[in-house]
N, C-alpha and C positions, 0 to 999 in steps of 0.2 A: 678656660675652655681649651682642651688639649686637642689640636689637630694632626697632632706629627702620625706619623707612621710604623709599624716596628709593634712588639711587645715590652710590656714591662714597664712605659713610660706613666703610662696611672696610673700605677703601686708609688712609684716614684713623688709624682709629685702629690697624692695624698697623703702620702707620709711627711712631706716638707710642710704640706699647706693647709693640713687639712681636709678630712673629707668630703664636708659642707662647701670647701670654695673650690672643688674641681672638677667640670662637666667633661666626661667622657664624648669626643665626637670623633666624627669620620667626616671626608671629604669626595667625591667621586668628579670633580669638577677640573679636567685638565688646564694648565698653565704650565707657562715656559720661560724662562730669563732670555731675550735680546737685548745686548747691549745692557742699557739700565732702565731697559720696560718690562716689565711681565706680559707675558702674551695669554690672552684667554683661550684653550686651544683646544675645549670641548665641554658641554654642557652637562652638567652633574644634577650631583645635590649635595646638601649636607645632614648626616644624620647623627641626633644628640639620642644620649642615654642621660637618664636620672637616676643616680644611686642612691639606692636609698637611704643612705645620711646624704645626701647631699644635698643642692639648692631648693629651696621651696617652688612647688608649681608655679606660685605665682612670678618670681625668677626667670624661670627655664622660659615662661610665654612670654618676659619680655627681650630674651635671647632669640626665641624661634620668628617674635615679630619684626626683631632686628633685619633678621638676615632671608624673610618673605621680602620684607620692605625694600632689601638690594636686589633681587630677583635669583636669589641664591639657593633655592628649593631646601628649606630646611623641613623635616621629618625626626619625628620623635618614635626611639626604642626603647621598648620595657627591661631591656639587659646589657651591662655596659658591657660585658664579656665577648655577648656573641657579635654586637655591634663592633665591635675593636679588631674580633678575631674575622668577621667578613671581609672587611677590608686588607687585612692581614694577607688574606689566601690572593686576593688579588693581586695584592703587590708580591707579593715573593712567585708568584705565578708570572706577571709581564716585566717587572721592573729588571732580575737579570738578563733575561732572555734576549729583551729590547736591547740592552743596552751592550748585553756580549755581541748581538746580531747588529747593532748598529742602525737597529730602525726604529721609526714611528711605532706609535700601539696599531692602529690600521692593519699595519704591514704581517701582523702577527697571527690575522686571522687566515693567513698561508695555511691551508690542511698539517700540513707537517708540524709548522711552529705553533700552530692553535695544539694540536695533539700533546707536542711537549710540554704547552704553562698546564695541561688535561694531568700531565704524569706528576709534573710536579703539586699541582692541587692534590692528588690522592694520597701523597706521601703526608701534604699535612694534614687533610681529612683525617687520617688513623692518631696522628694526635692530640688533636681536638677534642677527637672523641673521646681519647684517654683522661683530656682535661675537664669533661663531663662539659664541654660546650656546644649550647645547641644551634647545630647550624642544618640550611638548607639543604634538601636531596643533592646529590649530586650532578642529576639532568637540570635542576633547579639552577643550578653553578656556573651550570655550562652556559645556560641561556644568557644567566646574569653577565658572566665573562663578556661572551659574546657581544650583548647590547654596550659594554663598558668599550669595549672595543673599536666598536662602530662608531661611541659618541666621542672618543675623544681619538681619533683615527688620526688627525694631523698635531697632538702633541709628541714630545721627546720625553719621556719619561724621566724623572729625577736624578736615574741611576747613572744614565746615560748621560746626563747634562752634567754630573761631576765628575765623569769619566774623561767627558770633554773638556772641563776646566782642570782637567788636574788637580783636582780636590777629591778627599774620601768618601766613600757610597755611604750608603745606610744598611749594608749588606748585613752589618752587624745584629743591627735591630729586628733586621727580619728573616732570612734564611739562616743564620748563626744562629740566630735567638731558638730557631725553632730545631736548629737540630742539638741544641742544649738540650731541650724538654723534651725531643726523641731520644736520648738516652738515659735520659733520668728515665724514662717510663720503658727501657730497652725495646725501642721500634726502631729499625734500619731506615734510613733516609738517603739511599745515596747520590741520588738525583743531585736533591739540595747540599748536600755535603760538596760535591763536583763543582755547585754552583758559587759554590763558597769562595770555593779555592781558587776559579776563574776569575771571579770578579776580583777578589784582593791581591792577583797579581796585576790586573787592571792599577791600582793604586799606584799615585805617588811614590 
């Protein structure tokens, strides 16, 4: 059950492991490292794809029973693609931003700094769409952002919490990742390209 974030990582490990033993998932559920706790630090879900070679239904309901049974809102997607690539837009939409700005997700829904993860969403809408992935209207996006926002308003984003330990971001995986596949499909991204290059002077 792959929860990381980024592109590319379920190609990956279906190719190591098999396409039967790896559940495509997403998480919307914020958490934070103090000290050596994890902090719960906004109310999600979690949503699993079943690929079509992969785990038997019967399986996947005792993965989804699992994790009702934590109170961890799991929900099941018919495509592992766009499930992967939703998540995707969100994090490369808050996860620099936050973390160049130095704030909580909350903090983001500022008119200004909500407009920029808006600019940066639209750059990877267009290749998305190139990658023939179906995803949500864009008003649809906005909303979604929006509630993602509000629910998890007092966590510190990932980006930010490596930035703060002096450890390496995930920039790679995701605004990198994605202006890879804008040029392979020659779509300008310069937004994310900017974003790129802020964050990995952030680096160690």
């Amino acid at each position: 059950m792959a929860l990381s974030n980024g592109l590319g990582h379920i190609t990956t490990l279906r190719r190591v492991n098999g396409p039967g033993r790896v559940l495509a998932s997403i998480t919307t559920h914020g958490a934070y490292l103090e000290g050596e706790s994890t902090v719960w630090a906004g109310f999600g879900a979690v949503g699993i794809a079943l690929p079509p070679m992969g785990p038997s239904p019967l399986k996947l309901l005792g993965v989804v029973d699992a994790l009702r049974d934590a109170g961890l809102a799991p929900w099941v997607h018919e495509d592992a693609s766009t499930l992967v690539w939703q998540k995707v837009l969100l994090n490369i939409a808050i996860n620099p931003i936050a973390a160049l700005a130095g704030l909580k997700n909350g903090e983001l829904l500022q008119p200004d700094l909500f407009n920029a993860c808006m600019m940066v969403y639209r750059e990877a809408a267009q290749v998305a769409a190139m990658e023939r992935v179906l995803l949500p209207s864009e008003e649809d996006f906005e909303a979604h952002l929006r509630e993602v926002l509000e629910l998890t308003k007092g966590n510190t984003c990932s980006m930010l919490q490596d930035i703060k330990a002096g450890r390496g971001t995930e920039i790679e995986a995701l605004n990198q990742a994605l202006v890879v596949l804008a040029e392979e499909h020659g779509i300008a991204v310069p937004i994310n390209q900017t974003l790129v290059s802020l964050i990995r002077a952030c680096h160690p």
